[in-house]
C-alpha positions as CSV (number, residue, x, y, z in Angstrom):
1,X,18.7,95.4,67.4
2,X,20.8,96.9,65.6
3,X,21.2,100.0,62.9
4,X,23.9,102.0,61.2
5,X,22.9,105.5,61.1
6,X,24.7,108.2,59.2
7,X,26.8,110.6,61.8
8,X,25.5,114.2,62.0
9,X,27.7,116.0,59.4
10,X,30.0,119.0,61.4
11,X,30.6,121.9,59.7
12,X,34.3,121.9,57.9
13,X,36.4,124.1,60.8
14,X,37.2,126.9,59.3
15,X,39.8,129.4,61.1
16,X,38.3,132.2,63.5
17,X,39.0,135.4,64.2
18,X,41.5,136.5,67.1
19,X,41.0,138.7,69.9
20,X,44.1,139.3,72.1
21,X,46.8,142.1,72.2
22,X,49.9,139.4,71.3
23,X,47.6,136.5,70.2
24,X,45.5,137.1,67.2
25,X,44.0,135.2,64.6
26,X,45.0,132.9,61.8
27,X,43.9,130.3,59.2
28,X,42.6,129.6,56.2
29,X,40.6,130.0,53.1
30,X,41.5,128.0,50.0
31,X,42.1,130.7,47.4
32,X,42.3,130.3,43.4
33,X,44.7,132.8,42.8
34,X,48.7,133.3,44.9
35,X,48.0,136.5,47.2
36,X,51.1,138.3,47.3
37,X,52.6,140.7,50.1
38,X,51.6,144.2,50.2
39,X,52.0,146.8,52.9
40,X,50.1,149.8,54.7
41,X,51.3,152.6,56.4
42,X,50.3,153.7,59.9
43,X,51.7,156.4,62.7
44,X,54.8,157.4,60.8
45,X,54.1,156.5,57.5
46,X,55.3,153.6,54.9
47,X,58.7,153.5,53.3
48,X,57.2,150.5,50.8
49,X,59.6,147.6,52.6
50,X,57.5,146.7,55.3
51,X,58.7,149.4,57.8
52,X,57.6,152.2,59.4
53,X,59.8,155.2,60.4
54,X,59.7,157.8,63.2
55,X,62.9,159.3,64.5
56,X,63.3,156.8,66.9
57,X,61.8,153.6,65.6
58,X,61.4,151.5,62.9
59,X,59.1,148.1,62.6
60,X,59.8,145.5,60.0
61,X,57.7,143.0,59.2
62,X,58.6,139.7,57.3
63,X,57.9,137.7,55.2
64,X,58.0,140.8,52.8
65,X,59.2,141.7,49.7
66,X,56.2,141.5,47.3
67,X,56.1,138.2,47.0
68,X,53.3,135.7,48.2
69,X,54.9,134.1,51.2
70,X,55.4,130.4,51.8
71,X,53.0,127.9,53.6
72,X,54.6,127.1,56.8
73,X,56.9,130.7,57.1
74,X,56.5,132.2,60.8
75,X,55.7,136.2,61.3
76,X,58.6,138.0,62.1
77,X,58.2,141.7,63.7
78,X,61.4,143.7,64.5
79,X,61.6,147.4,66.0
80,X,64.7,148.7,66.1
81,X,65.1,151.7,67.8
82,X,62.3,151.1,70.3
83,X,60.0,148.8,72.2
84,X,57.3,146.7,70.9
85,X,53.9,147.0,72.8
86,X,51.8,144.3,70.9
87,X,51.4,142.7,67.8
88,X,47.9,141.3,66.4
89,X,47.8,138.8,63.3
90,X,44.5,138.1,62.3
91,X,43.0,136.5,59.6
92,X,39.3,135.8,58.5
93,X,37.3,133.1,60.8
94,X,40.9,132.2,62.5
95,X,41.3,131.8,66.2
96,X,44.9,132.8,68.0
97,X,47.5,133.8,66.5
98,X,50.0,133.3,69.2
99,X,53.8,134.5,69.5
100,X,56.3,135.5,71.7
101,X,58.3,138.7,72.6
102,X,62.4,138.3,73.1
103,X,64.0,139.9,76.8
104,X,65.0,143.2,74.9
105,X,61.2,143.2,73.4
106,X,62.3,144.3,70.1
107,X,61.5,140.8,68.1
108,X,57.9,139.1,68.3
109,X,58.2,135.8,66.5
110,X,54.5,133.9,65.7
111,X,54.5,130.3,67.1
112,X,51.8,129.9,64.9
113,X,52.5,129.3,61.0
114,X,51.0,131.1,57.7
115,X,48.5,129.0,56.4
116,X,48.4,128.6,52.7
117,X,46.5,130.9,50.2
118,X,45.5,133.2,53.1
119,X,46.0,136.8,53.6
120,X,47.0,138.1,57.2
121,X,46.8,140.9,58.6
122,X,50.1,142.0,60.8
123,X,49.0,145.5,63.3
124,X,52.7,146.1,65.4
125,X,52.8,148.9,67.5
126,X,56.3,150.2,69.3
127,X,57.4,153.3,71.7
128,X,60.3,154.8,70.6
129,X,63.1,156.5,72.9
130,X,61.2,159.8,72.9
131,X,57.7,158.6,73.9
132,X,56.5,158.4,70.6
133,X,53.8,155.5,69.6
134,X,54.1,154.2,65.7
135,X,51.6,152.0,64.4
136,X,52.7,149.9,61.9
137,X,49.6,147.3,59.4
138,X,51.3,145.6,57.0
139,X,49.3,143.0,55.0
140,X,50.8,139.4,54.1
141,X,49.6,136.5,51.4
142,X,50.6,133.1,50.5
143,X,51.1,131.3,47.9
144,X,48.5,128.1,46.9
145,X,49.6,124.7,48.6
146,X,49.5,120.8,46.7
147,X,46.8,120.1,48.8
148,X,45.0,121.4,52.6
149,X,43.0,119.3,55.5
150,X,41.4,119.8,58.4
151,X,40.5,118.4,61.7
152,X,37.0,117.3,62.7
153,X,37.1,118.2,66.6
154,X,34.9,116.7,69.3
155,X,33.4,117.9,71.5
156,X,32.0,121.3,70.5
157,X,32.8,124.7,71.7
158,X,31.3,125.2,75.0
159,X,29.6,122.2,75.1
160,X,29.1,120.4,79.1
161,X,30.0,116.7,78.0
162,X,30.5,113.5,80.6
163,X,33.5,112.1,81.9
164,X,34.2,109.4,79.4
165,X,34.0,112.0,76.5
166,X,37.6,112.4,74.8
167,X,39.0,115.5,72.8
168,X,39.0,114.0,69.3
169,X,40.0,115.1,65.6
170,X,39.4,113.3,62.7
171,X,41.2,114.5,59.7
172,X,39.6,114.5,55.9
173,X,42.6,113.6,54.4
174,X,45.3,110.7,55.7
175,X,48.1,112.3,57.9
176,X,51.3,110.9,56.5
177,X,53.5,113.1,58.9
178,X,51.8,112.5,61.9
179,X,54.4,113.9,64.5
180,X,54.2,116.9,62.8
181,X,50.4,117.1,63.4
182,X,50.5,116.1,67.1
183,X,53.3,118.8,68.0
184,X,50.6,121.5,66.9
185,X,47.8,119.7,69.2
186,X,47.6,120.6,73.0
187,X,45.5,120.0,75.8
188,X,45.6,122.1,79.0
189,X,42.9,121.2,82.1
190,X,42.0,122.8,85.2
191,X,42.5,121.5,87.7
192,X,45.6,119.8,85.6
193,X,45.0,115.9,84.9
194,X,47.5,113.3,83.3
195,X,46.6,112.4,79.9
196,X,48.0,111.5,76.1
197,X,47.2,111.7,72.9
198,X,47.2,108.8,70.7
199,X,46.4,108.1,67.1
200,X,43.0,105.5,66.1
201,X,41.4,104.6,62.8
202,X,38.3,106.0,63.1
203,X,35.3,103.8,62.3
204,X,34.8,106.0,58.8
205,X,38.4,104.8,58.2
206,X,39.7,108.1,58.3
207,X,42.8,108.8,60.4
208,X,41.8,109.8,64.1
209,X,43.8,111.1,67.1
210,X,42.3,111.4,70.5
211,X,43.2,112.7,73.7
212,X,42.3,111.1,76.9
213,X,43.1,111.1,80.8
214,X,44.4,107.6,82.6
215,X,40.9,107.8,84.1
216,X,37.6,109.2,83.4
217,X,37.5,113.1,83.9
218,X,36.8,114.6,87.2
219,X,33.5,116.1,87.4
220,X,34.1,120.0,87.2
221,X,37.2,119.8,85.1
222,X,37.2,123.0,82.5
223,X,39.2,121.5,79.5
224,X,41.3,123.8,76.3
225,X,42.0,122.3,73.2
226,X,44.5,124.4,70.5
227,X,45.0,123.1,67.1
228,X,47.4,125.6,66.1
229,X,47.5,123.4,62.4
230,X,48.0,126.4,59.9
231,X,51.3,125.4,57.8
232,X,51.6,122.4,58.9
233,X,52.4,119.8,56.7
234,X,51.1,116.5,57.1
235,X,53.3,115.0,54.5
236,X,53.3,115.5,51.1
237,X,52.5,119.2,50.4
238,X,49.3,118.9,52.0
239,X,49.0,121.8,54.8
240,X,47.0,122.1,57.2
241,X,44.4,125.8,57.6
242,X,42.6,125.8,60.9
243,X,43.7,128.0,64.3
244,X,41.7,127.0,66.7
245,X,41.2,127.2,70.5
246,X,38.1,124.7,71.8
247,X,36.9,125.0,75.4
248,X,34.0,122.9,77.1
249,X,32.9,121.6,80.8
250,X,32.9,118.0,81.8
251,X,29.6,117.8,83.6
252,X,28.2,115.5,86.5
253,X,29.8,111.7,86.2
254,X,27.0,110.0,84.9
255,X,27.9,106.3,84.0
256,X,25.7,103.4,83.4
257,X,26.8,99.5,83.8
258,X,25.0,96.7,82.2
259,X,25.6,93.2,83.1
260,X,24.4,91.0,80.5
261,X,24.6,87.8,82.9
262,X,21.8,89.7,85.3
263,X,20.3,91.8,82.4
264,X,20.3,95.2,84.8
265,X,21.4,98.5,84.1
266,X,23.0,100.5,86.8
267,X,23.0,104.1,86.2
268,X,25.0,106.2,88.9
269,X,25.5,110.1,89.4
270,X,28.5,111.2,91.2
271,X,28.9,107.0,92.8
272,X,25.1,107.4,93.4
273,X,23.3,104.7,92.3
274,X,20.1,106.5,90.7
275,X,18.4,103.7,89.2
276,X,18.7,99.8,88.3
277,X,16.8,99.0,85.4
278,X,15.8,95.4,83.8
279,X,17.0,95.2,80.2
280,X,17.4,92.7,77.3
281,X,20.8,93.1,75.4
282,X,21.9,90.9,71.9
283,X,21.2,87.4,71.8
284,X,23.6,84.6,70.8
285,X,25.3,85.4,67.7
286,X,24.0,88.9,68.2
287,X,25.6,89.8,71.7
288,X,26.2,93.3,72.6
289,X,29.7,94.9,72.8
290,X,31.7,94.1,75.8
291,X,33.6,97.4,77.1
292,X,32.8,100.9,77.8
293,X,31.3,102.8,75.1
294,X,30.4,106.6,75.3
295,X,27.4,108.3,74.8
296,X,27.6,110.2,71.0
297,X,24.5,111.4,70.4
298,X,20.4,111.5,71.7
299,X,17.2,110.6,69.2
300,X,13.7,110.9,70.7
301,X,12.5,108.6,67.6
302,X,14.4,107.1,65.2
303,X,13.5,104.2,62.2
304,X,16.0,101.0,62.3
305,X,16.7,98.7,59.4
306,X,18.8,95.7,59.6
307,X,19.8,96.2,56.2
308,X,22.1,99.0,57.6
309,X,23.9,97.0,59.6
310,X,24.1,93.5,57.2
311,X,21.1,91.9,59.0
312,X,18.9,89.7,56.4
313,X,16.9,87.2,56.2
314,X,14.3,85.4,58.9
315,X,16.6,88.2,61.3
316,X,16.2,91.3,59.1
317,X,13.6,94.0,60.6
318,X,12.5,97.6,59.9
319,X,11.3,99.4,62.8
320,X,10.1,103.1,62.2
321,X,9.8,104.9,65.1
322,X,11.7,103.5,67.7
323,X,11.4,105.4,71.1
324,X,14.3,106.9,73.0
325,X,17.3,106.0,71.1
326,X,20.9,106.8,73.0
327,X,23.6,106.5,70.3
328,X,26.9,104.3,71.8
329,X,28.3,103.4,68.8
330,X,28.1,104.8,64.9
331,X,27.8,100.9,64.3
332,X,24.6,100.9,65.5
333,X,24.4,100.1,69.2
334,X,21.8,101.2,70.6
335,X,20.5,102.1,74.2
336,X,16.4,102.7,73.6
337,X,12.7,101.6,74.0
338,X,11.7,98.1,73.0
339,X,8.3,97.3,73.8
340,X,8.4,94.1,71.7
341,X,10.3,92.5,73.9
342,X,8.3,93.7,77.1
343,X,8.8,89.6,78.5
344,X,12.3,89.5,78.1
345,X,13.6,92.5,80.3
346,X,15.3,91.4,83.3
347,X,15.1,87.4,81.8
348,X,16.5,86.8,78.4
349,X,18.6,88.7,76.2
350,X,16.5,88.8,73.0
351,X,17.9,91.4,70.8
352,X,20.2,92.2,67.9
353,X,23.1,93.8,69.8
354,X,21.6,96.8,71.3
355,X,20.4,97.4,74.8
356,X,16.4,97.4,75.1
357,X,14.3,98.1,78.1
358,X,10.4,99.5,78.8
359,X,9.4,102.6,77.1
360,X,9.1,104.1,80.4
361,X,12.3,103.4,81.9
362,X,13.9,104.4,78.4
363,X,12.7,107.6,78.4
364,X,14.1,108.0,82.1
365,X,17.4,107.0,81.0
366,X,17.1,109.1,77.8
367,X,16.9,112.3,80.2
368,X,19.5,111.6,82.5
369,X,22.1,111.2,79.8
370,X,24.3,113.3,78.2
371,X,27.3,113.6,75.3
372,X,30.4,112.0,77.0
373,X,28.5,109.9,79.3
374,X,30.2,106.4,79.4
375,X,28.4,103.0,79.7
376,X,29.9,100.0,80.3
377,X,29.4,96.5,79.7
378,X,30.4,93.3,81.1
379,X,29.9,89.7,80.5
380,X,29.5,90.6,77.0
381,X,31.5,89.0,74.1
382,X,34.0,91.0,71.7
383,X,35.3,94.2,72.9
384,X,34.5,97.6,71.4
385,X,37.2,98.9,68.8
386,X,38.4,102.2,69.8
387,X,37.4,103.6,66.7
388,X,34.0,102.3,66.7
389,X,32.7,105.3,68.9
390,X,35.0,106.2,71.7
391,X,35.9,103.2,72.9
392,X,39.2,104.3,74.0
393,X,38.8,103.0,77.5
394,X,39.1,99.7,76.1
395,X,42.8,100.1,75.4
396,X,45.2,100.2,78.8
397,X,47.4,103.3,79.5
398,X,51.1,102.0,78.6
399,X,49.5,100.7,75.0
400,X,47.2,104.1,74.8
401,X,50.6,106.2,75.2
402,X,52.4,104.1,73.1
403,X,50.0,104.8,70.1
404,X,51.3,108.4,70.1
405,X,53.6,109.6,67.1
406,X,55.5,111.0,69.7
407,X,56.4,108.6,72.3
């Protein structure tokens, strides 16, 4: 059977706070009122233009000038007269802030943009020709923007997910521009793996890109997400505010197979075949999505109401506590326990989409599970959307890399 349950609200992503020498934070925090420019002295003291003086050296910083700064502007820091030795941009609950030094390492320039109605923090530091350190903390604000969004990311920070989980961000408002949103997305892997982004309507109907390899991960693979979308516009005046850098683990390759012809599941770990299970999947008119779906989420106990899903009538049910419930779909497939059809497991397919089995063998599979884990099915009828879920497995790899704003 078959139930629609409300996805677990995510926190909205706010911006972090960064921790290297030439990679420091930024991001957002919706202000009411413009923030304008203003500076702070350090080592050699503050001439009120954003530079510090020594006899040697002298660091500017723009954007300056008093004025709040623009949503999208870069950082620029400039020593003349002596080396820089790092530069930190932070702002509150912002990851990164990344930039780069030129050959001469007089001019750091931020590959990350300002974010709007945000106030930065800019710390330079640079040796002069005699030896001499000067500190230089200049602080920088920007002006309100039409509009902001952010990305919903999956899977969590440090999470261990399965091999058919994909890096995904769902936005909360539409991306007109979405080129300019993808350029600020990357993926890095070790070891390195082959894979695209490419953009989905998610089943909310909210604009979705995901990123996935050719093939399922390898078991092991350590996987780094960057959203660097401060200042970004996504068309319109509507900029993006979050910095962030996302790591996680791809665990053991779980995967499950059911074959609604034999009405088995076959649940393997690392090609081993753990268990073959008898199960009951949807009935005629009812039948179970065909394709691989992906584990999204685990309920010991969970009530079902066909009403969610559009079921009335001599089909309608409500069920309220229904046994270990594995989440495949936010359309309500189901894998879990379904001790009302006890006779039908391993004979008839009996139920209203989902995939039942005994209580005993549902908590098994329950346990062995994880986020990310795909299952497959086959002999089914009607393949999984890729929005519905993850079921971007469904869609080969020339049309998946087409689907990017980039190709």
């Amino acid at each position: 059977m078959q139930v629609r349950r409300a996805r677990r609200p995510r926190g909205a992503d706010l911006p972090g706070v960064g921790r290297s020498a030439r990679r420091a934070a930024a991001a957002v925090g919706l202000a009411a009122l413009l923030l304008t420019a203003c500076d702070g002295g350090g080592g050699g003291g503050s001439d009120g233009k954003h530079a510090t003086r020594s006899p040697d050296s002298v660091i500017t910083v723009k954007p300056g000038g008093g004025a709040a700064a623009s949503p999208g502007d870069k950082v620029t820091v400039h020593s003349s007269g002596g080396r820089l030795l790092d530069i930190r941009v932070s702002a509150p609950d912002a990851d990164e802030f990344g930039g780069s030094l030129s050959a001469d390492g007089h001019t750091w320039t931020s590959s990350a943009l300002l974010a709007p109605a945000t106030k930065y923090t800019v710390v330079a530091r640079a040796k002069g020709a005699d030896g001499r350190t000067v500190t230089r903390r200049t602080t920088i604000g920007t002006a309100r923007a039409r509009g902001t969004f952010v990305g919903e990311y999956s899977p969590e920070k440090g999470a261990t997910v399965g091999v058919g989980m994909p890096v995904s961000v769902v936005f909360d408002k539409p991306v007109r521009d979405k080129a300019a949103v993808e350029r600020r997305l990357s993926v890095t892997t070790s070891p390195h793996v082959e894979g695209a982004w490419s953009w989905v309507k998610d089943h909310s109907g909210r604009d979705r890109v995901d990123y996935r390899p050719r093939k399922f991960w390898t078991s092991g693979t350590e996987v780094t997400l960057r959203m660097a979308l401060s200042g970004v516009d996504a068309g319109g005046g509507v900029y993006g505010t979050q910095q962030r850098v996302v790591r996680f683990h791809v665990g053991h390759a779980v995967v499950g197979t059911v074959d609604t012809n034999r009405k088995t599941m076959t649940v393997k770990e690392d090609g081993k075949v753990l268990r073959t299970l008898p199960v009951s999947s949807g009935k005629p008119g009812f039948e179970t999505w065909n394709g691989t779906m992906v584990v999204l989420e685990k309920v010991p106990s969970i009530r079902m109401n066909s009403r969610t899903v559009g079921i009335f009538g001599p089909e309608a049910y409500n069920l309220g506590s229904v046994k270990w419930a594995v989440r495949l779909t936010p359309s309500g497939t189901f894998v879990h326990a379904a001790p009302w059809n006890a006779g039908k497991f391993g004979r008839v397919n009996g139920s209203h989409g989902c995939v039942g089995m005994s209580t005993s063998d549902a908590r098994w599979f329950f346990g062995h599970v994880h986020l990310g884990d795909p299952v497959t099915v086959v002999h089914s009828k009607d393949t999984v959307a890729e929005g519905n879920g993850y079921g971007d497995w469904n869609v080969d790899w020339a049309t998946w890399r087409a689907g990017s704003a980039l190709s």
